[in-house]
ROZAFI-424291 format. One record per residue (C-alpha): residue number from 0; residue in three letters; x, y, z. Coordinates in steps of 0.2 Angstrom, whole numbers. Each point is the difference from the previous one (the first is absolute). Layout:
# residues N
+------+------+-------+-------+-------+
! resi ! resn !  east ! north !    up !
+------+------+-------+-------+-------+
!  NUM !  ALA !     X !     Y !     Z !
...
+------+------+-------+-------+-------+
//
This chain:
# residues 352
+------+------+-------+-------+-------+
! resi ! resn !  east ! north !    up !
+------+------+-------+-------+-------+
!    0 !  UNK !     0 !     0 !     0 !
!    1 !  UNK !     9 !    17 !    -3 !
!    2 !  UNK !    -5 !    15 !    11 !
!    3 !  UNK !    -2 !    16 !    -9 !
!    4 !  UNK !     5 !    17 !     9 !
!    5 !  UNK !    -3 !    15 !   -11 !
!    6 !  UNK !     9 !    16 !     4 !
!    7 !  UNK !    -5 !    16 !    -7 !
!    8 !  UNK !    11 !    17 !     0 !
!    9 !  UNK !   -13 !    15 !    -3 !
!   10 !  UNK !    14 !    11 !    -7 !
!   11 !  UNK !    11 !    -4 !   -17 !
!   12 !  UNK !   -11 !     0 !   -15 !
!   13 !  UNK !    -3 !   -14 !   -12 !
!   14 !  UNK !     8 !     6 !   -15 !
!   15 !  UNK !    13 !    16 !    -2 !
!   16 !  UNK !    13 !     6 !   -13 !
!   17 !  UNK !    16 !     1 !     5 !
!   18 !  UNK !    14 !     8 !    -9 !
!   19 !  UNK !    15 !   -10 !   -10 !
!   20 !  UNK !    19 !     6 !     2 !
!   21 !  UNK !    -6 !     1 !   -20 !
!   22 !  UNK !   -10 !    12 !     2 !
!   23 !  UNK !   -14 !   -10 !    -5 !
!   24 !  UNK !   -16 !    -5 !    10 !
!   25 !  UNK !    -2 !   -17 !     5 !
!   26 !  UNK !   -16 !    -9 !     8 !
!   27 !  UNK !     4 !    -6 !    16 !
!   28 !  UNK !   -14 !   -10 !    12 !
!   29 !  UNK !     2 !     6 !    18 !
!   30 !  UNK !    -5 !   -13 !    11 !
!   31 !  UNK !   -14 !     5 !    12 !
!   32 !  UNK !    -2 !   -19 !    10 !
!   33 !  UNK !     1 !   -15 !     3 !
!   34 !  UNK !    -6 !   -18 !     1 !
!   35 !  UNK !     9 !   -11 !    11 !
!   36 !  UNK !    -4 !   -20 !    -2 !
!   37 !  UNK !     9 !   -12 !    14 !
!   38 !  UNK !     5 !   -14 !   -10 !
!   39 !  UNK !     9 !   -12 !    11 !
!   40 !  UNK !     3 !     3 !    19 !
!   41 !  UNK !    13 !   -10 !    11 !
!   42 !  UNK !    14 !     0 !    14 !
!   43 !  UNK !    13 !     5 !   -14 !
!   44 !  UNK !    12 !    14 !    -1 !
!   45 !  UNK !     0 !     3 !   -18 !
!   46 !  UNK !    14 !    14 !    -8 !
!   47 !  UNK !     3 !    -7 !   -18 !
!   48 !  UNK !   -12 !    -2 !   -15 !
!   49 !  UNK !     1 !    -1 !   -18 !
!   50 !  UNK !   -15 !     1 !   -13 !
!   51 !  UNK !     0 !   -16 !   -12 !
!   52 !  UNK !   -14 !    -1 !   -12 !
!   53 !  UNK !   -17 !    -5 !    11 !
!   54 !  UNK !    10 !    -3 !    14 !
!   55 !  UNK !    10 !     7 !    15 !
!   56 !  UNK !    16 !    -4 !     8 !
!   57 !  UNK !     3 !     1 !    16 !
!   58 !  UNK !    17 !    -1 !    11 !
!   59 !  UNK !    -5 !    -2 !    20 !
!   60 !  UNK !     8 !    -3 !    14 !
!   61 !  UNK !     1 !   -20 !    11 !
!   62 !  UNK !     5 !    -6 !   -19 !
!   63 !  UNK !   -15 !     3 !    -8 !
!   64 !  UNK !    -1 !     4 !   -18 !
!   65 !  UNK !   -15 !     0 !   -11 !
!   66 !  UNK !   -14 !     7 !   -11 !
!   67 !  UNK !   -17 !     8 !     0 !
!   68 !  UNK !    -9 !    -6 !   -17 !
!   69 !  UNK !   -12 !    19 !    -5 !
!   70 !  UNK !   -10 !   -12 !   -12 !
!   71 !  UNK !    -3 !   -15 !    13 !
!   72 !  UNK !     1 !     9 !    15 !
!   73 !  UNK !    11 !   -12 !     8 !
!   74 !  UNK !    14 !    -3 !     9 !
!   75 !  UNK !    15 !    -9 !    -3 !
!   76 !  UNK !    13 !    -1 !    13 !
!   77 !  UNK !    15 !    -9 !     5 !
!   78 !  UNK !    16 !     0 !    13 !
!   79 !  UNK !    17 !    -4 !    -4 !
!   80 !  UNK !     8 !   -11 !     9 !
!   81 !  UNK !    16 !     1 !     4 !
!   82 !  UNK !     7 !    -9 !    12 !
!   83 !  UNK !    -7 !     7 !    18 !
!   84 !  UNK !     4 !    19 !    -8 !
!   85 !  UNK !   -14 !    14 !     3 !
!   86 !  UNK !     2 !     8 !   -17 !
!   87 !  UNK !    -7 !    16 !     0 !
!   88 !  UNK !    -2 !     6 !   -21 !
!   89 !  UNK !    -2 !    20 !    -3 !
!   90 !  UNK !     6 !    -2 !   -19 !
!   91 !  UNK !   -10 !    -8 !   -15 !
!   92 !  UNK !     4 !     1 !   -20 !
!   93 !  UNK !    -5 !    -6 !   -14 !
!   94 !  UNK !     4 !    -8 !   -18 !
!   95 !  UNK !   -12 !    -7 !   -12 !
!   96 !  UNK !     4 !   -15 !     6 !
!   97 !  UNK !     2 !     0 !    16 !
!   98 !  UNK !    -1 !     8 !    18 !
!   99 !  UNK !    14 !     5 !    12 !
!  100 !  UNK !    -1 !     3 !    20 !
!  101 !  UNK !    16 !     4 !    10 !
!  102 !  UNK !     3 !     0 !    19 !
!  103 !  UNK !     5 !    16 !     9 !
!  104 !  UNK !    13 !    -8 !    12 !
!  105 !  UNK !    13 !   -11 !     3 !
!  106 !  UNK !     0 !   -12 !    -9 !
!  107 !  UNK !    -7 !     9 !   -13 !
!  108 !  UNK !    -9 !   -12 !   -12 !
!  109 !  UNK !    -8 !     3 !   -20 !
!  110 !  UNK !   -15 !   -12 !    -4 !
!  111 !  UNK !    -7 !    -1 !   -18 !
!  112 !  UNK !   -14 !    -6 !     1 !
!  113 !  UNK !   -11 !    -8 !   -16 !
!  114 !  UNK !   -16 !    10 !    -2 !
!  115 !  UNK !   -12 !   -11 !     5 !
!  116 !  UNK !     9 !     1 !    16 !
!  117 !  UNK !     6 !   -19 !     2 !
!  118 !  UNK !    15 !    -1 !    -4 !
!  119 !  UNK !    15 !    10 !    10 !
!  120 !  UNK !    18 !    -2 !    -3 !
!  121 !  UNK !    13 !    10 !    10 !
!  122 !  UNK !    12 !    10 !   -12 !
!  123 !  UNK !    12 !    10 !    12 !
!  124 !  UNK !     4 !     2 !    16 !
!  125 !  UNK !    13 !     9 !    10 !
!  126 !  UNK !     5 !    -1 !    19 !
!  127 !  UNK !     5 !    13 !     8 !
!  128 !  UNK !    -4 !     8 !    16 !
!  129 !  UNK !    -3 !    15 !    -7 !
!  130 !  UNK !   -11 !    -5 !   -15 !
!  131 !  UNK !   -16 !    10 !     0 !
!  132 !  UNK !    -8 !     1 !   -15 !
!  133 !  UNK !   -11 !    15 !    -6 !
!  134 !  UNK !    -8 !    -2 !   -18 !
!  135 !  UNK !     1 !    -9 !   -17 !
!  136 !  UNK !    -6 !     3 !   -17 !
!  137 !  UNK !     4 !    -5 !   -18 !
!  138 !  UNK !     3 !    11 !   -16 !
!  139 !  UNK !    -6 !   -12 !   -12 !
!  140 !  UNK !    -2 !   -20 !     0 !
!  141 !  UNK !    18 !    -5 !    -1 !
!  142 !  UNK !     9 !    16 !    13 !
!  143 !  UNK !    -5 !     4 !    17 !
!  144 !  UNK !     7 !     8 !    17 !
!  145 !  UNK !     1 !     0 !    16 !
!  146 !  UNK !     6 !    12 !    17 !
!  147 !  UNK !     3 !    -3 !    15 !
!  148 !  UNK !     5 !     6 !    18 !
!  149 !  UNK !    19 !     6 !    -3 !
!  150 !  UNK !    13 !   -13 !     8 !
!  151 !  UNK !    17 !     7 !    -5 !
!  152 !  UNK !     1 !    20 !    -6 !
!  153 !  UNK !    -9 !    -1 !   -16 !
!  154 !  UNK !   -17 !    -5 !    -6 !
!  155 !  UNK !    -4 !   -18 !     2 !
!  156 !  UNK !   -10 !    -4 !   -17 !
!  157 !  UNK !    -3 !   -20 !   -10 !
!  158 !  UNK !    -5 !     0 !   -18 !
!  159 !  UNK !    -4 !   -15 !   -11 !
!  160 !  UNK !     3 !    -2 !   -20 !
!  161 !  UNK !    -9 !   -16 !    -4 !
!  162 !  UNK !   -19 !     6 !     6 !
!  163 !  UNK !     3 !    -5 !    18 !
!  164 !  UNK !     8 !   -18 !     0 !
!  165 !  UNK !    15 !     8 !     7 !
!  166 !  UNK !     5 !    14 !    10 !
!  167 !  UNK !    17 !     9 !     2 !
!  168 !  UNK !     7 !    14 !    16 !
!  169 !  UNK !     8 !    15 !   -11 !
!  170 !  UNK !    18 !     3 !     6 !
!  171 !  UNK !     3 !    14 !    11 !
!  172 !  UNK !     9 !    10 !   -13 !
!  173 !  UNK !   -12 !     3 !   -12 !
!  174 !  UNK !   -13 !     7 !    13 !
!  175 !  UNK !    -2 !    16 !     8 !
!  176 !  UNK !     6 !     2 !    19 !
!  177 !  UNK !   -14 !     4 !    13 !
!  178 !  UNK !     3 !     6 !    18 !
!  179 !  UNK !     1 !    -6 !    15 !
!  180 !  UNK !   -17 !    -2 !     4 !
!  181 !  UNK !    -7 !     2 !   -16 !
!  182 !  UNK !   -12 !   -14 !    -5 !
!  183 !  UNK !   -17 !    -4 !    -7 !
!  184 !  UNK !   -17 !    -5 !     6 !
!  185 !  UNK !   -10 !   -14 !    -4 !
!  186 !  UNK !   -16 !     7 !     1 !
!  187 !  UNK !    -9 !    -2 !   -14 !
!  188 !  UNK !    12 !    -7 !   -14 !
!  189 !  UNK !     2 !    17 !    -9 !
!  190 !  UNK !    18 !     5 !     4 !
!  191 !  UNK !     4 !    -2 !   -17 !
!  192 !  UNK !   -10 !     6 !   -13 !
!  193 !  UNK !     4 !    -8 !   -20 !
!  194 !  UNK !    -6 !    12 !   -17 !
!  195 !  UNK !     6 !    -7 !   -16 !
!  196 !  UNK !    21 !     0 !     6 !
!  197 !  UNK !    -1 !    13 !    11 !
!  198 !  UNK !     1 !    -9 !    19 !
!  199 !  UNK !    -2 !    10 !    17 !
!  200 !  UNK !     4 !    -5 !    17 !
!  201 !  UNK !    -3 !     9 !    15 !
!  202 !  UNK !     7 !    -2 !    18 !
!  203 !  UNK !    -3 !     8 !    19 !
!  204 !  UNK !     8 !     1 !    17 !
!  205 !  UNK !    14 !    11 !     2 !
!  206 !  UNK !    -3 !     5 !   -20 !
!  207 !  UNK !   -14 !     1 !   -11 !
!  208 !  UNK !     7 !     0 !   -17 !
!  209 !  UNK !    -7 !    -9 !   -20 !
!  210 !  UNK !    13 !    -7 !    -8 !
!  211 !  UNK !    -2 !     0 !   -17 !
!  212 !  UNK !     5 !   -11 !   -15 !
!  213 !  UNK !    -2 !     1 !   -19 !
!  214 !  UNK !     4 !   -17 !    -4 !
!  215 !  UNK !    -6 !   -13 !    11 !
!  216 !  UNK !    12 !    -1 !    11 !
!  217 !  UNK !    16 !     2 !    -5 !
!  218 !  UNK !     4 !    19 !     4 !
!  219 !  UNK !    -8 !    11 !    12 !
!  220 !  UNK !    -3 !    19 !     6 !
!  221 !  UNK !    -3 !     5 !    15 !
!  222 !  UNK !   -12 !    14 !     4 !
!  223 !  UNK !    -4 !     8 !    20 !
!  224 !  UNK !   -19 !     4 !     3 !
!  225 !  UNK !    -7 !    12 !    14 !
!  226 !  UNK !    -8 !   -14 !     7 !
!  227 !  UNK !     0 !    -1 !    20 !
!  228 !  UNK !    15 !   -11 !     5 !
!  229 !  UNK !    14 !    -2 !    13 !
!  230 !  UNK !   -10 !   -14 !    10 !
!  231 !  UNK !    -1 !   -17 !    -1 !
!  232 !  UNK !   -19 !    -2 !    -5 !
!  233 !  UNK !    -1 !    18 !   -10 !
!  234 !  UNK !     3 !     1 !   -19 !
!  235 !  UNK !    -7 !    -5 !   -15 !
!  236 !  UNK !   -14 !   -16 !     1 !
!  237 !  UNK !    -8 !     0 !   -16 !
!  238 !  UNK !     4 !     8 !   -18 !
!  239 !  UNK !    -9 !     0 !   -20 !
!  240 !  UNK !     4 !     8 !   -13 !
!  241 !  UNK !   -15 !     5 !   -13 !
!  242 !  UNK !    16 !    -2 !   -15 !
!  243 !  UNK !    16 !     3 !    -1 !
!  244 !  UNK !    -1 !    18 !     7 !
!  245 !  UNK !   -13 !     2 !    11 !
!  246 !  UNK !     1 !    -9 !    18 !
!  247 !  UNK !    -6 !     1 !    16 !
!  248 !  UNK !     8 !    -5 !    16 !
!  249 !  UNK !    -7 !    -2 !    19 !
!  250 !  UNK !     2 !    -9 !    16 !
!  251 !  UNK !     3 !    11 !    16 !
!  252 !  UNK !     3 !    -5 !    16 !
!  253 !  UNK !    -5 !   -16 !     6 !
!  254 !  UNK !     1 !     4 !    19 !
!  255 !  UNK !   -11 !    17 !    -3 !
!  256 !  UNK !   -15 !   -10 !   -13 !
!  257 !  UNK !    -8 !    19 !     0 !
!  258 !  UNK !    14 !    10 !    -4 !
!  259 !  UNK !    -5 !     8 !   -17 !
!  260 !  UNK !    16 !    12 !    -4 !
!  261 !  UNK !    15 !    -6 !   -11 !
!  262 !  UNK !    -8 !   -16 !    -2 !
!  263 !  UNK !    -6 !     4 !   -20 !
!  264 !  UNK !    10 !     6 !   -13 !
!  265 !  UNK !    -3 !    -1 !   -21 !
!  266 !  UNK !    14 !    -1 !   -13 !
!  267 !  UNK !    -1 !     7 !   -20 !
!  268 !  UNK !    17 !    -3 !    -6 !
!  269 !  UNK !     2 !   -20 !     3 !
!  270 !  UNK !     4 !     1 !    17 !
!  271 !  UNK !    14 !    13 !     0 !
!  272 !  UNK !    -9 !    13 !     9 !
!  273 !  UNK !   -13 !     0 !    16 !
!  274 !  UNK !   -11 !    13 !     7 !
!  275 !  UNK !   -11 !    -4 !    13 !
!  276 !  UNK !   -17 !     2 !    -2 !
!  277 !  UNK !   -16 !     4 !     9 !
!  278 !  UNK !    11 !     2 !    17 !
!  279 !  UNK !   -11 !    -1 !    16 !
!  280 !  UNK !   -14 !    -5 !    -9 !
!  281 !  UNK !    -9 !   -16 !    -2 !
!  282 !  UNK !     8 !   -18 !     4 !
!  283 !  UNK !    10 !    -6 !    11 !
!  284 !  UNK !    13 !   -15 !    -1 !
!  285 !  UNK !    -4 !    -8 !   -17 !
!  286 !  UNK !     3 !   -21 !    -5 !
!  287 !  UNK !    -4 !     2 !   -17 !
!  288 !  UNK !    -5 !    12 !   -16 !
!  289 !  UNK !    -4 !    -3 !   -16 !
!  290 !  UNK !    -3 !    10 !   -15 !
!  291 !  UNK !   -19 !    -2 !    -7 !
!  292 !  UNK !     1 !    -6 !   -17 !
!  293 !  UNK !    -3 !    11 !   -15 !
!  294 !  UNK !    -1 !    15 !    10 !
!  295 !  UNK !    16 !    10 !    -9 !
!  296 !  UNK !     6 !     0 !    17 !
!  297 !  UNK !   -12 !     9 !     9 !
!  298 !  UNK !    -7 !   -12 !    11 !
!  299 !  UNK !     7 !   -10 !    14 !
!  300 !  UNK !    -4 !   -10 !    14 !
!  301 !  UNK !     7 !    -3 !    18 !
!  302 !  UNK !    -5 !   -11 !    12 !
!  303 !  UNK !    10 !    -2 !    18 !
!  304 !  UNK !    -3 !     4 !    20 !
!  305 !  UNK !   -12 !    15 !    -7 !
!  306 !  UNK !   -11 !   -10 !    -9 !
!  307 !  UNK !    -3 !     1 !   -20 !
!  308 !  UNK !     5 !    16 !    -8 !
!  309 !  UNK !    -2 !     7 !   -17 !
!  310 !  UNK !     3 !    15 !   -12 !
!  311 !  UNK !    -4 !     5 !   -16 !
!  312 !  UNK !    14 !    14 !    -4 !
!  313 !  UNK !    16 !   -11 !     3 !
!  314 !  UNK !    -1 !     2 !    17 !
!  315 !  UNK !    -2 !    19 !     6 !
!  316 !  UNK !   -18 !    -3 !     6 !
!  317 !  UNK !    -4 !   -19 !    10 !
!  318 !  UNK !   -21 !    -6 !     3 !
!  319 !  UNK !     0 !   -13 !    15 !
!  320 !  UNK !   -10 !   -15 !    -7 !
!  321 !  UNK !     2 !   -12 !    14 !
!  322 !  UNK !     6 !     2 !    18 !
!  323 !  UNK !     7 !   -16 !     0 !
!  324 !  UNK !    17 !    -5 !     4 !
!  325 !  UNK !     1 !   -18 !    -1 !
!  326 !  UNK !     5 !     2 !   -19 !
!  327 !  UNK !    19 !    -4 !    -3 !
!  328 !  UNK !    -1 !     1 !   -21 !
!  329 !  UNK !   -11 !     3 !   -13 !
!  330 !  UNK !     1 !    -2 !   -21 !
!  331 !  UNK !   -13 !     2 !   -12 !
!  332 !  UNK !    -7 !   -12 !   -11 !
!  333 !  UNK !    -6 !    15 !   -14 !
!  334 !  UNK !    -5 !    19 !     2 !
!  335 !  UNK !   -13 !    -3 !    12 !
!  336 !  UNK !     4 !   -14 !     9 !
!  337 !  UNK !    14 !    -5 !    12 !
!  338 !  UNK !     2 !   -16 !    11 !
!  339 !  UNK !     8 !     5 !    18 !
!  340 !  UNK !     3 !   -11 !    16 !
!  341 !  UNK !     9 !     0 !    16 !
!  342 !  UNK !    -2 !    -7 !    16 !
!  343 !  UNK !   -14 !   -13 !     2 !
!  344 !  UNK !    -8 !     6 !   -16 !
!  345 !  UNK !    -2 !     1 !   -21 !
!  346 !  UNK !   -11 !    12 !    -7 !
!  347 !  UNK !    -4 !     8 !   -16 !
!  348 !  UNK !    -2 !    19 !    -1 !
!  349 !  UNK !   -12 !     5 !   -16 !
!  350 !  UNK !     4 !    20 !    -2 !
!  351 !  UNK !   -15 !     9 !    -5 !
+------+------+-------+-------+-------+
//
């Protein structure tokens, strides 16, 4: 049975015209509600999930990895067994072929799994007492990547050639050195961030920096933000980028969830430049954002400890649509609908 909330914003018209760095007017829908239907509910903490077709994938915590069917309506779940291991999963990717789940700490652990979800088969897995890994995604069916926690000076990043049979640690001099305290943060599998070539990954703690690369991998820049940093569990949480020169980072402070200042910042030159944006105003501490689909940038949604946010003007002006905090990430399926989940629940959010 799926429960239906509907959530209405009086102000925010239905349609406006917005206009183009061109110069030209271009129709833009302005979201006015929502309607939110629960469709699964559980004791799961649930950080990573990937659109496939009719179905989607979910990486959980106790081992668990599965998917909900939007055609059947059902549930297909799984644990991963591993020894007597407590696997917690925060990344999830996919090929055409197959799906991937990775294990934030040590021993971190890469699944693929077949997509009818019976068949697992482990393809890496690295020991290390200071593996934590943060997120995973793939550029196309045969070349994909993956960061985690630093555990020498430099980024700590896998990538495989071969569609995800195998998986290969870059060497330490052909990455980027971070700094003490500098690290990332599995919160909703969006620390890095793939268009076309162009890869993004960003890190918090003591820095909240992007790094930059043009070619998959195999050179990087570096580029500082204005986002809050300096402390362990401040920096950047969650980034997107609309294409390859609009982005939008976030995150906060994670031991102040309502803190609303240098917790946002937008980008419109690839990530070489930040300004922060709306300052003191709207959400706190964010898990995820995500760019909605076909809206020439304009609109974006957040979801974190403030609830669900949105804006239709690249983020200067935010609408509360939900004050729920129990969301950790959230991707859409089309222009008007997204699938988001977190702890103990999936839902799916139709933008109105």
């Amino acid at each position: 049975m799926l429960r239906i909330i509907t959530v209405t914003v009086l102000f925010f018209s239905g349609l406006c015209f917005v206009e183009a760095q061109n110069k030209n007017k271009i129709k833009q829908t302005n979201f006015s509600s929502i309607q939110i239907d629960t469709l699964f509910q559980d004791k799961i903490s649930i950080r990573a999930i990937v659109f496939d077709r009719d179905k989607i994938w979910y990486a959980g915590d106790k081992n668990r990895i599965g998917f909900y069917d939007l055609k059947s309506n059902i549930k297909n779940e799984n644990a991963i067994v591993e020894d007597t291991l407590k696997i917690e999963f925060r990344s999830i990717a996919k090929t055409s072929n197959y799906i991937y789940v990775l294990s934030v700490a040590n021993p971190g652990l890469l699944y693929q799994i077949t997509k009818d979800g019976k068949r697992t088969k482990l393809v890496y897995q690295e020991k290390n007492k200071k593996v934590f890994y943060d997120s995973m995604q793939f550029w196309n069916d045969k070349e994909g990547i993956a960061i985690g926690d630093p555990i020498t000076d430099c980024l700590s990043i896998i990538r495989t050639h071969d569609g995800g049979n195998t998986w290969n640690k870059l060497p330490d001099n052909k990455l980027p050195k971070v700094f003490e305290g500098e690290a990332h943060f599995a919160a909703s599998n969006t620390n890095i961030i793939i268009k076309g070539n162009d890869t993004w990954i960003v890190s918090g703690g003591k820095k909240a920096r992007v790094f930059y690369s043009p070619d998959k991998g195999n050179s990087w820049s570096v580029y500082e933000t204005p986002i809050i940093q300096g402390k362990q569990m401040t920096g950047i949480f969650t980034a997107d980028f609309y294409d390859s020169k609009n982005g939008f980072v976030s995150g906060g402070n994670y031991e102040l969830l309502n803190q609303n200042s240098e917790n946002k910042a937008v980008t419109n030159d690839g990530g070489k430049t930040w300004k922060l944006i709306a300052n003191n105003e709207a959400f706190g501490y964010a898990s995820c954002v995500q760019y909605v689909p076909n809206s020439k940038g304009k609109g974006i949604v957040v979801v974190g400890a403030s609830g669900l946010y949105y804006s239709s003007d690249e983020g200067i002006n935010w609408v509360q649509f939900s004050k729920d905090p129990s969301l950790y990430t959230i991707r859409f399926v089309d222009e008007t609908t997204a699938i988001a989940a977190g702890r103990n629940k999936m839902i799916r959010i139709r933008f109105k």
